[in-house]
MARVEX-411516 format. One record per residue (C-alpha): residue in three letters; x, y, z. Coordinates in steps of 0.5 Angstrom, whole numbers, padded with zeros to 4 digits, always signed. Layout:
! MARVEX-411516
ALAXYZ;...
***
This chain:
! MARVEX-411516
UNK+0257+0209+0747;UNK+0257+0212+0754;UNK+0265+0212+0753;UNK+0265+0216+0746;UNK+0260+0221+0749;UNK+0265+0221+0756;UNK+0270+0223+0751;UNK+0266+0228+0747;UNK+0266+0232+0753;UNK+0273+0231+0757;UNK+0277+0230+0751;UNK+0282+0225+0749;UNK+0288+0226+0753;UNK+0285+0225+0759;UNK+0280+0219+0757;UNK+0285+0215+0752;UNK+0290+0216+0757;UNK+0286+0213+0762;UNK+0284+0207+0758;UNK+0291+0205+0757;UNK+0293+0205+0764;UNK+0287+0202+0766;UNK+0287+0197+0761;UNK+0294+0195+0762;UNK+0294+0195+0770;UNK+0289+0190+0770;UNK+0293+0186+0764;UNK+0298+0186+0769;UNK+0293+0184+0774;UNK+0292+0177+0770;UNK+0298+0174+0772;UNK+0295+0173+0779;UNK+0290+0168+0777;UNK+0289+0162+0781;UNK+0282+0161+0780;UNK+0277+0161+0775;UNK+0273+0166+0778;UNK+0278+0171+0779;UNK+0280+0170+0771;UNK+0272+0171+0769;UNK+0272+0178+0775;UNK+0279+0180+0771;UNK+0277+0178+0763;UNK+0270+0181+0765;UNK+0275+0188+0768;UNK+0279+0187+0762;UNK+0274+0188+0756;UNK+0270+0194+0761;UNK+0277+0197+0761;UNK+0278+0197+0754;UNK+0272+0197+0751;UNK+0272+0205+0749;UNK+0279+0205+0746;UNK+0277+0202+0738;UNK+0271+0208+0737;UNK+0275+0212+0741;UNK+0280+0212+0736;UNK+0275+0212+0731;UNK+0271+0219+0733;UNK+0279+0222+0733;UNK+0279+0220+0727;UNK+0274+0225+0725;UNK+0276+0232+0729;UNK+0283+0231+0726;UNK+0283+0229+0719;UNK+0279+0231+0713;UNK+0274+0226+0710;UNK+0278+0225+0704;UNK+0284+0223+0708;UNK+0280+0218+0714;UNK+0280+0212+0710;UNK+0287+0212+0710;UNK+0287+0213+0717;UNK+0283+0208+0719;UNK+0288+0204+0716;UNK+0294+0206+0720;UNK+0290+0205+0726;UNK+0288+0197+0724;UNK+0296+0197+0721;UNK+0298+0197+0728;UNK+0294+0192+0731;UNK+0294+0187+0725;UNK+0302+0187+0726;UNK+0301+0186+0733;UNK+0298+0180+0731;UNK+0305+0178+0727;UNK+0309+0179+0732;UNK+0305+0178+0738;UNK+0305+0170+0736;UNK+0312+0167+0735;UNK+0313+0172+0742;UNK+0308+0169+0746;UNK+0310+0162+0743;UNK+0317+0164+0746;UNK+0314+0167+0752;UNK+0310+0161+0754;UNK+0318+0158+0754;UNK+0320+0162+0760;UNK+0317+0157+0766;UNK+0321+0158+0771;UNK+0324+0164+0770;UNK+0324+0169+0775;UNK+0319+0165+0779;UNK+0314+0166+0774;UNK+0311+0161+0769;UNK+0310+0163+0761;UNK+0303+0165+0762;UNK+0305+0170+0767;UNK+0311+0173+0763;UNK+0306+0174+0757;UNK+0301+0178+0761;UNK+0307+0183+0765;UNK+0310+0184+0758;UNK+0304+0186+0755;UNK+0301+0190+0761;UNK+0307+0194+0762;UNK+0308+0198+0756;UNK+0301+0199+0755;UNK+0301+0203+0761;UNK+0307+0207+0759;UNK+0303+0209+0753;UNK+0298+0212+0757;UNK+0302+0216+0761;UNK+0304+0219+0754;UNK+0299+0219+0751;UNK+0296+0223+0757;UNK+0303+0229+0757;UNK+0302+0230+0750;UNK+0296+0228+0745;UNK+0292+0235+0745;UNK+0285+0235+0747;UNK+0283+0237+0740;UNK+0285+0241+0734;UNK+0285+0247+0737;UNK+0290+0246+0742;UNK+0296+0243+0737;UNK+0301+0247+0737;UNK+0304+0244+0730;UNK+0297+0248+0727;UNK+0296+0255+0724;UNK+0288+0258+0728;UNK+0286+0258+0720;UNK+0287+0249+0720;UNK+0285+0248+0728;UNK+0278+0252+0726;UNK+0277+0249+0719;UNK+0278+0242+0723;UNK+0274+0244+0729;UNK+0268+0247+0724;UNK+0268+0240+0719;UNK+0268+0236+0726;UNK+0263+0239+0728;UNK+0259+0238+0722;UNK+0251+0238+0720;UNK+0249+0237+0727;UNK+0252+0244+0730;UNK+0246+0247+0730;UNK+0242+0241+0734;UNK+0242+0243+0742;UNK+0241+0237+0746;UNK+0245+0231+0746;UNK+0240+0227+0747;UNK+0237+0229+0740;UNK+0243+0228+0736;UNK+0244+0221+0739;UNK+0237+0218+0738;UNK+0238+0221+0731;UNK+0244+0218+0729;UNK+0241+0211+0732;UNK+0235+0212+0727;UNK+0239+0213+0721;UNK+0238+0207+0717;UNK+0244+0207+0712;UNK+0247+0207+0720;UNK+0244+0200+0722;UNK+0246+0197+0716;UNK+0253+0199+0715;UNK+0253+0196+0723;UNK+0250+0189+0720;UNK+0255+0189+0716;UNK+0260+0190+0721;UNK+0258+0185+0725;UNK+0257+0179+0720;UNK+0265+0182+0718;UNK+0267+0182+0726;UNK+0265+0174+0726;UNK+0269+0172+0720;UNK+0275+0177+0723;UNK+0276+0174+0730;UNK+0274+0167+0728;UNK+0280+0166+0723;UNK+0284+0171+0729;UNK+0282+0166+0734;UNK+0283+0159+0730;UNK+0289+0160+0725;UNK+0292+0156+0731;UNK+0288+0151+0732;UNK+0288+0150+0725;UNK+0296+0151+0724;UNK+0297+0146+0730;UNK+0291+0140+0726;UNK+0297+0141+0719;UNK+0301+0137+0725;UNK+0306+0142+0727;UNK+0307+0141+0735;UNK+0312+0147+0737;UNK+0309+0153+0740;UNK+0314+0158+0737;UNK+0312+0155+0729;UNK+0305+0155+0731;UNK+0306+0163+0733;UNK+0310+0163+0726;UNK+0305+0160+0721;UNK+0300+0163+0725;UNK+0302+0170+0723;UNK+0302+0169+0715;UNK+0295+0171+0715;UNK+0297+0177+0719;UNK+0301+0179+0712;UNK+0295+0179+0708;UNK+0291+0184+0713;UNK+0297+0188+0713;UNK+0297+0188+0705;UNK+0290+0189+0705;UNK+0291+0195+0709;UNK+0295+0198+0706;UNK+0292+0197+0698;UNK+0284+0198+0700;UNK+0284+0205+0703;UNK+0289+0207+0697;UNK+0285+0204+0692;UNK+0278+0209+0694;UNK+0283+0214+0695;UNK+0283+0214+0687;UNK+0277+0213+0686;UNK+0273+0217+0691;UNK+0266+0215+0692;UNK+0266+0208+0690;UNK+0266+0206+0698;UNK+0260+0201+0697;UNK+0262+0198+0690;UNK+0269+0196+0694;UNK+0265+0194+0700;UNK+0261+0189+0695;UNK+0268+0187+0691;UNK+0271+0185+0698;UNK+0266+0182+0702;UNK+0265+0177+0695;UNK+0273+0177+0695;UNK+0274+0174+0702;UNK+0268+0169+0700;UNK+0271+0166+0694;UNK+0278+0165+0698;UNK+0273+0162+0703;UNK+0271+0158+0698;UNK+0279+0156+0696;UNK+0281+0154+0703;UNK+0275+0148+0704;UNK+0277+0146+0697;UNK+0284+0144+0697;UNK+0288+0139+0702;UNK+0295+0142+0702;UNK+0297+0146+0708;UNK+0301+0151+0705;UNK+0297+0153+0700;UNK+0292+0153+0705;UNK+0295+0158+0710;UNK+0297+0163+0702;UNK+0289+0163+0701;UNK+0288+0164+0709;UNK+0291+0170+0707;UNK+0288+0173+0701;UNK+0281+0172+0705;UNK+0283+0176+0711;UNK+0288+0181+0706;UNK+0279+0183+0704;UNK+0276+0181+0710;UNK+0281+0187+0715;UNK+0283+0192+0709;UNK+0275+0193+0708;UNK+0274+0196+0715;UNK+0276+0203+0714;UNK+0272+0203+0709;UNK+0265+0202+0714;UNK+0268+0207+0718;UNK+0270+0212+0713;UNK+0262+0212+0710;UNK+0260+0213+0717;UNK+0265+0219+0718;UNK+0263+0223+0712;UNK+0256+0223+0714;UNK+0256+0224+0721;UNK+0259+0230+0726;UNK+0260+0232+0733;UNK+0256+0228+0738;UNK+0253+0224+0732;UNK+0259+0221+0731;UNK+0261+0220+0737;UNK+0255+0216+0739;UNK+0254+0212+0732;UNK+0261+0210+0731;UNK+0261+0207+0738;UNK+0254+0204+0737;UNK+0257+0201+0730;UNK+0263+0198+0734;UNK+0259+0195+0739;UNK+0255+0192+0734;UNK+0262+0190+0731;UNK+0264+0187+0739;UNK+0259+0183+0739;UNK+0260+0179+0732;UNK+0268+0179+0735;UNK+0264+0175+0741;UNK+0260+0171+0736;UNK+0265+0169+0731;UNK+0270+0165+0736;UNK+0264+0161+0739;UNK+0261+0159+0731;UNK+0269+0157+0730;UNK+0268+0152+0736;UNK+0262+0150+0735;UNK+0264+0147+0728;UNK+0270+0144+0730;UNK+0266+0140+0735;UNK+0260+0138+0730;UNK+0266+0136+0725;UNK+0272+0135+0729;UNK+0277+0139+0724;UNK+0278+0146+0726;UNK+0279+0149+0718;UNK+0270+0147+0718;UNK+0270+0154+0722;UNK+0271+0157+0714;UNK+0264+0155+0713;UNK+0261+0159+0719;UNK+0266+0165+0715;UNK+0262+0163+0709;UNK+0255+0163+0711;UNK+0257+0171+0715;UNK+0261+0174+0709;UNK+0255+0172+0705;UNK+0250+0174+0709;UNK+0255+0181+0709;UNK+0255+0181+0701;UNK+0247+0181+0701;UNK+0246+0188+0705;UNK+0250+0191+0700;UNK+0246+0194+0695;UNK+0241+0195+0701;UNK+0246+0200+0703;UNK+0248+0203+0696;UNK+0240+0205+0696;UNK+0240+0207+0703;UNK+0246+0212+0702;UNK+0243+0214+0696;UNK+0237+0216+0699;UNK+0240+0219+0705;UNK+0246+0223+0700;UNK+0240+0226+0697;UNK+0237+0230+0703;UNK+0243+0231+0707;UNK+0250+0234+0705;UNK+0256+0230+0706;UNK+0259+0233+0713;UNK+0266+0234+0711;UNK+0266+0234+0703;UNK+0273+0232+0699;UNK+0277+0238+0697;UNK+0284+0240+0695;UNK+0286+0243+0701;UNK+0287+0239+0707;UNK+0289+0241+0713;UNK+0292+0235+0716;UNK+0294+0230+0711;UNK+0296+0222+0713;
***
């Protein structure tokens, strides 16, 4: 949260740039492990460095699109990281072949090869992102002052940060959306985590097609989305009613994967789960956007993420626990199950508090015809 409010109030290039190159510098930085000790200093370094990216994004999301066009946005940004996934596997697979290279083991190449684009990405960012609307050349000052209006939204007249922070923390359908969030977030880094394990239990023992087989379930959270977001699009405000119909989707694939003893179709299923489980995630974002604005978003989006970190953190940890009361990787498909589920069940919670919620407040920045940025 501290590093969404940083950002609010130094803007993007600066703060996203700074977060790049830090993040990459210290992923190089890993590469000089020697000790246990010096991993948990750079992990613990890592995640610090990283940690203001995602809801940073998120909040950029906010100033730059219209609400009709956020969901969409939503999902380019977690595109980018679901075919990272696809890719990154087979090639951190070939990378841990490269012993001996240059003097380097494997480990150490994938850590450098990671870490030098990142920073590259960064200088970048810091040269030519525009700091806000206003400032984008490619806008008329019509379009750049419309955006800078909704971003703003239904806090512009409140004064005091502090205010508007507390404000957002005691939204109910906030704190709601968050637990959902985070009961998504265990499923999501769960399957992210194990899907190798569970591949290399299939008796595949090459690392390369490990890496290949693993990035199946990366195509499914690509098609999710990229078909999700679109599907709200053309039935605007449904957002709760395709939450509901996703999460239950992603159960019943769950359900699916422990039920049958074949490992191809096991990973299909594997896919379809995370094509609900990934492609729904714009739309938490997208409902928070449209009810908040200004500093409101700024804090409430990264609460939300933070919340979600947490389940990310949780989620492996069950996966493991499962797998050593069981013996069998795939058994982490119940911890997906029993979190999906609890998911599932704040749904209609969430419909009454929205509602509740729509009724006393206007939405921050309505659907209209006129977009002055479209994806």
């Amino acid at each position: 949260m501290p590093s969404n409010l940083i950002l609010h109030r130094i803007g993007a290039k600066v703060w996203i740039g700074r977060i790049a190159v830090t993040w990459g510098l210290i992923t190089m930085a890993m590469m000089f492990i020697s000790s246990p000790a010096i991993f948990y200093v750079l992990r613990l370094l890592l995640g610090a460095a990283e940690a203001g990216l995602y809801p940073g994004i998120m909040y950029l999301i906010t100033t730059w699109f219209v609400q009709k066009d956020r969901a969409k946005a939503v999902s380019f940004i977690l595109l980018a990281g679901s075919i990272a996934f696809i890719v990154a596997n087979p090639i951190g697979g070939a990378l841990m072949k490269m012993d001996g290279v240059g003097g380097l083991h494997g480990w150490q190449w994938l850590f450098v090869l990671e870490g030098i684009p990142t920073v590259l990405l960064g200088i970048l960012i810091f040269l030519v992102l525009p700091n806000s609307p206003s400032r984008a050349r490619w806008l008329s000052d019509d379009e750049a002052s419309e955006l800078t209006r909704r971003a703003v939204g239904e806090e512009a007249h409140v004064e005091r940060p502090g205010a508007i922070v507390r404000s957002a923390m005691s939204k109910p359908f906030l704190l709601t959306i968050a637990a959902i969030y985070f009961m998504n977030q265990i499923a999501t880094y769960g399957v992210i985590f194990f899907v190798p394990s569970i591949v290399e239990a299939m008796d595949v023992t090459d690392s390369v097609m490990i890496g290949l087989i693993s990035a199946v379930v990366g195509i499914g959270a690509v098609i999710g989305l990229l078909v999700v977001p679109r599907v709200l699009a053309r039935n605007p405000g449904t957002e709760v009613r395709l939450i509901g119909y996703a999460t239950a989707g992603a159960i019943v694939m769950a359900l699916a994967f422990v039920a049958v003893d074949n490992g191809v179709a096991q990973m299909i299923i594997l896919s379809a789960t995370m094509l609900f489980i990934v492609g729904v995630q714009p739309l938490y974002w997208s409902t928070l956007m449209a009810r908040l604005g200004g500093v409101a978003a700024a804090a409430g989006l990264a609460f939300v993420n933070t919340i979600g970190l947490t389940g990310g953190f949780v989620g492996p940890y069950a996966f493991g626990l499962a797998e050593n009361a069981t013996g069998s990787p795939s058994a982490g498909l119940w911890v997906l199950i029993a979190a999906t589920t609890l998911g599932l069940l704040c749904v209609p919670l969430l419909k009454v508090l929205l509602a509740t919620h729509d009724a006393s407040h206007p939405v921050v920045d309505p659907d209209e015809d006129v977009a002055p940025v479209a994806v």
